[in-house]
Structure formats: structure tokens, C-alpha cells
C-alpha positions as CSV (number, residue, x, y, z in Angstrom):
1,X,-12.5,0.6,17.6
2,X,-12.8,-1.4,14.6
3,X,-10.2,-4.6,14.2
4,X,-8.1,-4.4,11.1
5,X,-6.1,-7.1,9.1
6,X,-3.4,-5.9,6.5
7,X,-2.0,-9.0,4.8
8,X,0.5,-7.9,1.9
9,X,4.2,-8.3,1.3
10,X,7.3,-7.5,3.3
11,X,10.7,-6.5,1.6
12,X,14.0,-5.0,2.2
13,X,15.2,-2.6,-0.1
14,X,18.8,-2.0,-1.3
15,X,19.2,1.2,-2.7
16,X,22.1,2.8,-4.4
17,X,22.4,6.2,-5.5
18,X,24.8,7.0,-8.8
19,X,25.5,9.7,-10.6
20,X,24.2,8.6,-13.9
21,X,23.2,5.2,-14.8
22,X,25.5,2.7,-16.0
23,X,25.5,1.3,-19.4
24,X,24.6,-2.6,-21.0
25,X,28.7,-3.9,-19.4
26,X,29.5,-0.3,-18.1
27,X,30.8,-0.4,-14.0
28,X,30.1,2.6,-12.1
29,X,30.7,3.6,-8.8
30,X,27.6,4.5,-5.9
31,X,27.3,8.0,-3.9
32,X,26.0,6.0,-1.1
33,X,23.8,2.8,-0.1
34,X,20.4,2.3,2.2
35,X,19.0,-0.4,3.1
36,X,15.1,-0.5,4.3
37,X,12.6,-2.1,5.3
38,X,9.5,-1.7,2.8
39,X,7.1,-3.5,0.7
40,X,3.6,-2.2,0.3
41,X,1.8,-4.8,2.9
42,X,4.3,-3.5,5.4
43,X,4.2,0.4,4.7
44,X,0.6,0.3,4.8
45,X,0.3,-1.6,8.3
46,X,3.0,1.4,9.4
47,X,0.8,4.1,8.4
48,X,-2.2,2.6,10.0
49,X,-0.2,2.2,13.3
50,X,1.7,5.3,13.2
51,X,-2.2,7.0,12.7
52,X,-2.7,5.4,16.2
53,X,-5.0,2.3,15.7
54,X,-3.8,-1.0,16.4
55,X,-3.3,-3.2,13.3
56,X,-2.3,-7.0,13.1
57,X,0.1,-7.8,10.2
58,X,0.0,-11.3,8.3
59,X,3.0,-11.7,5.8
60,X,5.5,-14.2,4.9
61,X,9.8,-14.2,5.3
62,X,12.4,-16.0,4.3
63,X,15.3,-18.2,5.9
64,X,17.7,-15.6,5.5
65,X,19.7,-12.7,6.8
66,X,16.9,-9.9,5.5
67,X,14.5,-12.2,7.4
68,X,16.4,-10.9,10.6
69,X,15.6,-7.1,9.7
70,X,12.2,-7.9,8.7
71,X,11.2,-8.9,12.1
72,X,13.2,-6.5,13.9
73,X,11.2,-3.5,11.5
74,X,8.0,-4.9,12.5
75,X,8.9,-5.0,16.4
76,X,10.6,-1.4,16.4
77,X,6.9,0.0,14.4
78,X,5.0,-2.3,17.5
79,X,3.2,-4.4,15.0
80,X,1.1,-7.7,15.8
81,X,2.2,-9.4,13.0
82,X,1.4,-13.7,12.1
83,X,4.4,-14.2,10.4
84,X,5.2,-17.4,8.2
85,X,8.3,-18.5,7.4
86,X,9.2,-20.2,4.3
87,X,12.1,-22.2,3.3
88,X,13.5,-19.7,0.6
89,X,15.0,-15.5,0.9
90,X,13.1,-12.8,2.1
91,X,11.3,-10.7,-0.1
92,X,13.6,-7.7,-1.8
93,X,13.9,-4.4,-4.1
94,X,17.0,-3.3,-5.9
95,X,16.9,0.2,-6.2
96,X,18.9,2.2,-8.6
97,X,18.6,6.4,-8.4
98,X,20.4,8.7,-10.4
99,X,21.5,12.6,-9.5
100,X,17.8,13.6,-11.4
101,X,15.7,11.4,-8.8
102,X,15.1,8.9,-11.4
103,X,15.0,5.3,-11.0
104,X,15.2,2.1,-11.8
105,X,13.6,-1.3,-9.7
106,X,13.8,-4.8,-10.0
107,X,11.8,-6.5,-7.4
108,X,12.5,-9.9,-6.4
109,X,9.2,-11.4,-4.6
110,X,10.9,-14.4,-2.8
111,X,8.9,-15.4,0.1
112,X,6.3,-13.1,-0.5
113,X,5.2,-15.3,-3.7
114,X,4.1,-18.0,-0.5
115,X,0.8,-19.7,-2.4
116,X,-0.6,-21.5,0.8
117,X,-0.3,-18.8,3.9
118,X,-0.8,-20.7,7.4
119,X,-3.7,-18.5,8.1
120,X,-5.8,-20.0,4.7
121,X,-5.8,-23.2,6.7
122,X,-7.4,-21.8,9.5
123,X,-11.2,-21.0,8.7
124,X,-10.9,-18.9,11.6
125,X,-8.2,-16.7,12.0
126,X,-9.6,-13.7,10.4
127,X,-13.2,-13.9,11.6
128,X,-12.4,-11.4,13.9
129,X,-11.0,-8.8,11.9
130,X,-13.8,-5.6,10.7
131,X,-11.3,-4.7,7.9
132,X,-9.2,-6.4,5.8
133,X,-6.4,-4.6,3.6
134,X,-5.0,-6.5,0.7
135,X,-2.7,-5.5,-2.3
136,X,-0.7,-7.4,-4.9
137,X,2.6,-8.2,-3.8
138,X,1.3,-11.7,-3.0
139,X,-0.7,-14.1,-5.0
140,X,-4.0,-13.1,-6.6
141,X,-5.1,-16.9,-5.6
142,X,-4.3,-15.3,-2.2
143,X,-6.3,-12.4,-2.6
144,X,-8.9,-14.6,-4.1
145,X,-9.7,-16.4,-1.3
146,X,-9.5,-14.2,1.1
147,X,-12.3,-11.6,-1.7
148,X,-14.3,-14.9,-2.1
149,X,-14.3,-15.7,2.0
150,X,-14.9,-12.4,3.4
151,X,-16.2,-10.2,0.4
152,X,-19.6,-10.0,1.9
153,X,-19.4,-10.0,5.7
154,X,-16.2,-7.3,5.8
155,X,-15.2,-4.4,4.9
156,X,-12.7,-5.7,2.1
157,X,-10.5,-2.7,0.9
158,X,-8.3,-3.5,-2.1
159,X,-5.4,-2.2,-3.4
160,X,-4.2,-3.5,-6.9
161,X,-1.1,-2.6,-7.1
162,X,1.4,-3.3,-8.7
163,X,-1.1,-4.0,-11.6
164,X,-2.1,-6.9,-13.1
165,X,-5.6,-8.9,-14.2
166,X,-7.9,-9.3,-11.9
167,X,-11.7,-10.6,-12.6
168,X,-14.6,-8.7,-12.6
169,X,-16.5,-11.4,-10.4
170,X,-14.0,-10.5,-7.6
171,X,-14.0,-6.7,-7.7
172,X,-17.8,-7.0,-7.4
173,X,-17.1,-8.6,-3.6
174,X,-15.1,-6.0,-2.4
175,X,-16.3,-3.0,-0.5
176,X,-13.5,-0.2,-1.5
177,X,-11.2,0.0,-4.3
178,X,-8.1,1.9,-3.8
179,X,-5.9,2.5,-7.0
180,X,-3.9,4.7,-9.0
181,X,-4.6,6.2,-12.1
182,X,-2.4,3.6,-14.3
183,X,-4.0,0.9,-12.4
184,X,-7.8,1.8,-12.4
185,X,-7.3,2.5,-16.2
186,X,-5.1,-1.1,-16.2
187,X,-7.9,-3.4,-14.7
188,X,-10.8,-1.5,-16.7
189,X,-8.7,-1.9,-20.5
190,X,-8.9,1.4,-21.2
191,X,-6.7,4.9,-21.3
192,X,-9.6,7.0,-20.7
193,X,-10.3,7.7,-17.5
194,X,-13.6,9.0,-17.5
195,X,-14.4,5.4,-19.2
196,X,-12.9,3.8,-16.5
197,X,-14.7,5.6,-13.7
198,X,-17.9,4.0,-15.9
199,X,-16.5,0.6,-15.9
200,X,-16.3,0.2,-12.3
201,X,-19.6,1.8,-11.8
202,X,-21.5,-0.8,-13.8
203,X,-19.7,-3.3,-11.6
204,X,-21.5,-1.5,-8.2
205,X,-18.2,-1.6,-6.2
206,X,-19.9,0.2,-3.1
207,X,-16.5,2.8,-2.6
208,X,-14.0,3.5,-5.4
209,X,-10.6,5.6,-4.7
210,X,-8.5,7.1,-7.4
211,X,-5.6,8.9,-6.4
212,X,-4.4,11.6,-8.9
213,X,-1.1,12.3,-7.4
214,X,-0.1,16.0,-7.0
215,X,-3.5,17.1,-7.9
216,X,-5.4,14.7,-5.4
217,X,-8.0,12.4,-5.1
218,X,-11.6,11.2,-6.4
219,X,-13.9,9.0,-5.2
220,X,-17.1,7.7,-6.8
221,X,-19.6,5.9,-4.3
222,X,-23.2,4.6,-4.8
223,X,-24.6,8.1,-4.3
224,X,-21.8,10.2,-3.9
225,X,-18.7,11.4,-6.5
226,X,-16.4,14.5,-4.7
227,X,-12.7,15.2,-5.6
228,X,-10.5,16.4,-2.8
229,X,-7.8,18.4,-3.8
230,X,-4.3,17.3,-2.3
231,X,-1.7,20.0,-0.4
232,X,1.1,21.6,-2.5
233,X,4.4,20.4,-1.1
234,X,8.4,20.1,-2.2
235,X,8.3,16.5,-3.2
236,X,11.9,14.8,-2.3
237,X,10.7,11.3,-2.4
238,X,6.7,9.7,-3.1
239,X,8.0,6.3,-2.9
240,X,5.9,5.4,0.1
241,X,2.9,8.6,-0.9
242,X,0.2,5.6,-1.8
243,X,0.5,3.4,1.2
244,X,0.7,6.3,3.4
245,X,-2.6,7.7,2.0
246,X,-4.1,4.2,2.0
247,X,-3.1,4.0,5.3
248,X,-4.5,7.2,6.8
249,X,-7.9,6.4,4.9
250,X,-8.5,3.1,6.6
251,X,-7.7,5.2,9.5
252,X,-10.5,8.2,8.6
253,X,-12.9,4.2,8.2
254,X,-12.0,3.0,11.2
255,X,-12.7,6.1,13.2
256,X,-15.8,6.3,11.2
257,X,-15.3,9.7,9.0
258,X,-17.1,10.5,6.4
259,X,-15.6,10.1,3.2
260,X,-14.6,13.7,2.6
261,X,-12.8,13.6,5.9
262,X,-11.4,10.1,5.4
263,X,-9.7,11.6,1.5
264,X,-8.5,14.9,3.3
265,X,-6.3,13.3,6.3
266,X,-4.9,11.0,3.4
267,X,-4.2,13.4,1.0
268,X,-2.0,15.3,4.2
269,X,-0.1,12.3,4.8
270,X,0.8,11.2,1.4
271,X,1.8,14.9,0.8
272,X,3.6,15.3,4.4
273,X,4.8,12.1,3.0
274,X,6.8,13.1,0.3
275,X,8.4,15.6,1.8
276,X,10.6,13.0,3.3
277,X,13.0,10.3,1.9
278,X,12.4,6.3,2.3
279,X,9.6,4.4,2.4
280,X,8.6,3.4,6.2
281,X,10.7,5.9,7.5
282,X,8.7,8.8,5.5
283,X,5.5,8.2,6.9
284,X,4.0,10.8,9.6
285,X,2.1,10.7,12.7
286,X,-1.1,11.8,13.2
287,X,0.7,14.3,15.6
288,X,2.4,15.6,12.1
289,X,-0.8,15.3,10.2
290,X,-2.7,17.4,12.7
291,X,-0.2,19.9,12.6
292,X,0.3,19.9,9.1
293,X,-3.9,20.3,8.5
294,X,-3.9,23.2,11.3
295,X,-1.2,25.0,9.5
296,X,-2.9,24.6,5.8
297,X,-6.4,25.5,6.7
């Protein structure tokens, strides 16, 4: 089995639930409050280990209390995880939902923002690993290093969300891109899509992934372009629909799929997924995903 590396960003999410949102000096008063474990490093390693393949986790914390339910998410999900600590809080979403499901999110990066990563000073550490996962809830000089290091000897699968500018010299080192269809059409310049699936092909990324949310998911490759319709399901709650299909597709990769296989088990997680409220918490097993693709054959 194939040795995979997530390293992405750890939070803990407060979320409160209100009728209606308060206005500019109004106070209101919350239905309820949840607190969770999330960020997208940290939802993706827990669909990759809930799919049954061992994953090692490197993120940062903080010195405070969230620090404590940070590490105690990663030990209840059984994660090998290289943790730093730094001298500031714990990553953290504020999450404000209304009675219509929508919502509002200010995310406060904290300790996730960590520039110089122990591991970067060991030329090393990540030799090891066949696949490396990487998004952008930490540093791009992060990500950078890691592309620059290991774009040509590993499978380098990158996620660039949330979005924001990213050169074209990097994204040719990379052997999958995973995005959305804001963020393909974000890191291309363009609102076309169609223009942006030609953008990325003239930079000869090996494996590109869009995912189109209710209606699915397209993938251009070298010789190969397929779109794999998703499963039509009562959506409660996508917060956690990308990294659970990112997830599941590193797991179709590292189980050695082919790519029509590898888009179809994600599309049945991130559907199964939403289905579900919370972020971690709403993410199947493959147990669920089996019986969910035997029951919509």
C-alpha cells in the first residue's frame, strides 16, 4: 500500500445557530452551539483513514485550550500525526447559520499560518511518503517548497482551496489538481470554464479534477477527459462534501483504481457526505460507501 502524507491545517470550529442574522450593533440570541474539530488538512486525513488506509498527518497547534481538542480529535480518528506546536492559539472558524441553512465564516488561521514547519528542516522526513496531499490553509511558501522538493519524484496532489494566486511554474510540478469550480476558474483568471479547462491543459498538469457539486465531477488527463455524474441525495450539510471526495480519491490512487473508479467512490462519499451535519463527523466509511454504491447501482 502506497505511503501518504496530508499536511494542511487543523481548526476548531464554533458554530452557532440563530434564527436570522443579527444586524451592524443588533444582539441576538443562539438556538444552540457546536463545537468541532475541522479544518480542511484535518477532514481530508479523516476521510483517507476512515476509507481504511493508513495516513500520517503533519500540521501545526497552538498553546491553548483548542490545542487540547485538537489532539484529542486526531487520537479518537487514530491518526499518525507530526504535530508542531507554536507559541500562539490554535487555528479556528466562527460559524454563523441562520434557520435557511445560510451562513456566515470568519476564519482565524492562528497557528496554522506557521511559515517554518519542523519537518522543512528535515530533508528527510517525507522521503518516504508515495503521496503528498496539500491545500491552502497554510502558507503557499509552504506549499512551495514542499511542490518544488517533491513535484517530480511524488505523486503531489493539490488542493487550492481556499483560493488565492498561485504560479503557473508550480502547478506545472504537481501531478493532480483537485479544485472547485470557483477555484479552477480563480487560478486560470477567467469565468469561463471551458477556458479554464484550456488553461490548465497548456500547462500539461498530468491529472486535473473539477468537482461540479450536485451534478458531479470532470477530469481532464493527458489522454483522457470523462465526467462522472454525482448521486442525487437530500443535502443537510456539504460543509465537509470536498475533503470527503478528495479523500476517497486519494483512496481509489492509492488502491490503484482507474480514474473512472477513483471519481465514482468520491462522488458516493461527498454525496453520503452531505446527507449528514458537521464536518469530520459527516464523513463515511467505506463500509457506508459500499453500501451506499450497492444500493444505487
Amino acid at each position: 500500500m502506497k505511503k501518504i502524507a496530508v499536511i494542511g491545517s487543523i481548526n476548531v470550529d464554533t458554530t452557532i445557530y440563530v434564527s436570522a442574522f443579527p444586524k451592524p450593533g443588533e444582539t441576538t440570541t443562539s438556538i444552540r452551539k457546536e463545537t468541532v474539530v475541522g479544518g480542511k488538512g484535518f477532514n481530508q486525513a479523516v476521510a483517507i483513514k476512515k476509507s481504511g488506509v493508513d495516513v500520517d498527518f503533519f500540521c501545526t497547534i497552538g498553546n491553548d485550550y483548542f490545542a487540547n481538542l485538537a489532539i484529542q480529535a486526531i487520537d479518537n480518528n487514530k491518526i499518525a500525526s507530526h504535530i508542531d506546536h507554536s507559541d500562539t492559539h490554535t487555528g479556528s472558524a466562527f460559524i454563523t447559520i441562520d434557520k435557511t441553512g445560510q451562513n456566515t465564516i470568519v476564519l482565524d488561521g492562528g497557528a496554522n499560518n506557521n511559515f517554518q514547519p519542523s519537518f522543512l528542516n528535515d530533508d528527510s522526513i517525507l522521503d518516504k511518503y508515495d503521496i503528498i496531499l496539500l491545500e491552502n490553509e497554510i502558507p503557499q511558501l509552504v506549499n512551495e517548497r514542499i511542490i518544488k522538493k517533491y513535484g517530480l519524484t511524488k505523486t503531489i496532489i493539490y488542493n487550492p482551496a481556499p483560493s488565492r494566486n498561485v504560479s503557473k511554474e508550480i502547478l506545472k510540478k504537481i501531478k493532480y489538481l483537485i479544485t472547485n469550480e470557483i477555484e479552477i476558474q480563480d487560478i486560470t483568471h477567467t469565468d469561463d470554464l471551458t477556458t479554464a479547462f484550456n488553461v490548465v491543459k497548456d500547462l500539461h498538469i498530468p491529472n486535473v479534477v473539477v468537482t461540479l457539486g450536485s451534478k458531479g465531477a470532470m477530469y481532464l488527463g493527458e489522454n483522457l477527459s470523462l465526467f462522472v455524474p454525482t448521486y442525487h441525495v437530500e443535502a443537510i450539510d456539504a460543509v465537509a462534501a470536498g475533503d470527503t471526495f478528495i479523500g476517497y480519491f486519494v483512496f481509489g490512487l492509492a488502491n490503484d483504481f482507474e480514474i473512472k473508479e477513483c471519481l465514482k467512490i468520491a462522488n458516493a462519499a461527498g454525496a453520503i457526505s452531505v446527507t449528514k451535519k458537521g464536518a469530520s463527523s459527516s464523513i463515511p466509511t467505506l463500509e457506508e460507501v459500499k453500501s451506499f454504491l450497492n444500493n444505487n447501482i
